[in-house]
C-alpha positions in Angstrom: 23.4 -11.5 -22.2 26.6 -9.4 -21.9 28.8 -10.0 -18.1 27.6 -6.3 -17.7 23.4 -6.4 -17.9 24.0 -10.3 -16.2 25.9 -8.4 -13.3 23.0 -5.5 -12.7 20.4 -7.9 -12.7 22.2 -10.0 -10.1 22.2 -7.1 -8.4 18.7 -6.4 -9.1 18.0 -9.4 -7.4 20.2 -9.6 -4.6 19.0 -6.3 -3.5 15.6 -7.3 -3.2 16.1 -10.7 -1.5 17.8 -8.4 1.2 15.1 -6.0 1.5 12.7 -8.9 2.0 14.6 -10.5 4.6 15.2 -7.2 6.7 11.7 -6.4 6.1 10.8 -10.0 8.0 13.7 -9.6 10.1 12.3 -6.6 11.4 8.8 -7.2 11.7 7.3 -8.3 14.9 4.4 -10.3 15.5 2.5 -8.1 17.3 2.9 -5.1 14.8 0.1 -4.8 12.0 0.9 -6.0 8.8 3.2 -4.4 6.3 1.2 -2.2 3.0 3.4 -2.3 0.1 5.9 -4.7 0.2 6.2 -5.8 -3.2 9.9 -4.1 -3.6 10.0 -3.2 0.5 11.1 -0.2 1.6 11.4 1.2 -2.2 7.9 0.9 -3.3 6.6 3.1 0.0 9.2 5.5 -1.1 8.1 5.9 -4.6 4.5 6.1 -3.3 4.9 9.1 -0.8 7.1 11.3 -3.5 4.3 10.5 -6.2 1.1 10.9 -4.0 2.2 13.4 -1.6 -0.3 13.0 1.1 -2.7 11.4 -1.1 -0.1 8.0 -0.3 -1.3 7.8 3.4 -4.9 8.5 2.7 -5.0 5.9 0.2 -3.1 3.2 2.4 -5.6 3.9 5.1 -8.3 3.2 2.8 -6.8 0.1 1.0 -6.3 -1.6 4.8 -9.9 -1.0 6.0 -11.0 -2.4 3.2 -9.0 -5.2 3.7 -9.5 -5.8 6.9 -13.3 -5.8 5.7 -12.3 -8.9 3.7 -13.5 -6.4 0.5 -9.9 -6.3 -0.9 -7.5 -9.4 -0.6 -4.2 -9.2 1.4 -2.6 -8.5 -1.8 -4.4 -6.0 -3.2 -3.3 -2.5 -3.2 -5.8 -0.7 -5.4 -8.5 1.1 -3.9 -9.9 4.5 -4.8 -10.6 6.9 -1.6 -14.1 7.7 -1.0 -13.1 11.6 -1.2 -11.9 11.5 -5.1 -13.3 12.3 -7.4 -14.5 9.0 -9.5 -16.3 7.9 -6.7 -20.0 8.3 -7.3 -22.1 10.8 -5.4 -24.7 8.2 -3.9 -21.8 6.5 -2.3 -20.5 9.7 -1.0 -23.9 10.7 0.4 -25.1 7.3 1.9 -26.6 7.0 5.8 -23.1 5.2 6.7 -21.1 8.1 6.0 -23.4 10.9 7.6 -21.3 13.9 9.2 -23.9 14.4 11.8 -23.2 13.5 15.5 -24.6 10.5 17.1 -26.2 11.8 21.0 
């Protein structure tokens, strides 16, 4: 490996040992969980310019279902009830009736 790719890496690395540490550095106890964290700070980042406001709706979706115990802490995959792959029973189900309870 040249001094050059061995020096970026470092880098590489460094960096993200950083991020991780002012992620836990700046977390406190009482605050819910962080979403995303694998590369923290960068990895939200990426999400919002890629998804747009699909990014939140999706993060709001993966947590409940975690919270649920349906998804593990690690976890975050999830498709939103409101796209398109998800099938029409589930999308039409008693739970998820739009009339108002009295």
């Amino acid at each position: 490996m040249t001094p050059i790719v061995g020096l970026v890496l470092g880098g590489l690395v460094a960096t993200c040992i950083f991020l991780r540490f002012l992620l836990s550095a700046t977390q406190d106890a009482k605050e819910p969980p962080a979403i995303l964290t694998g590369i923290p700070f960068v990895q939200p980042l990426i999400g919002m310019i890629r998804e747009k406001s699909r990014f939140y709706i999706r993060l709001r979706f993966v947590h409940s279902l975690q919270k649920r115990g349906e998804l593990g802490p690690d976890t975050a995959q999830g498709t939103p009830p409101s796209s398109p792959s998800t099938p029409s029973a589930c999308r039409s189900s008693a739970s998820m009736s739009s009339t108002p309870l009295s």
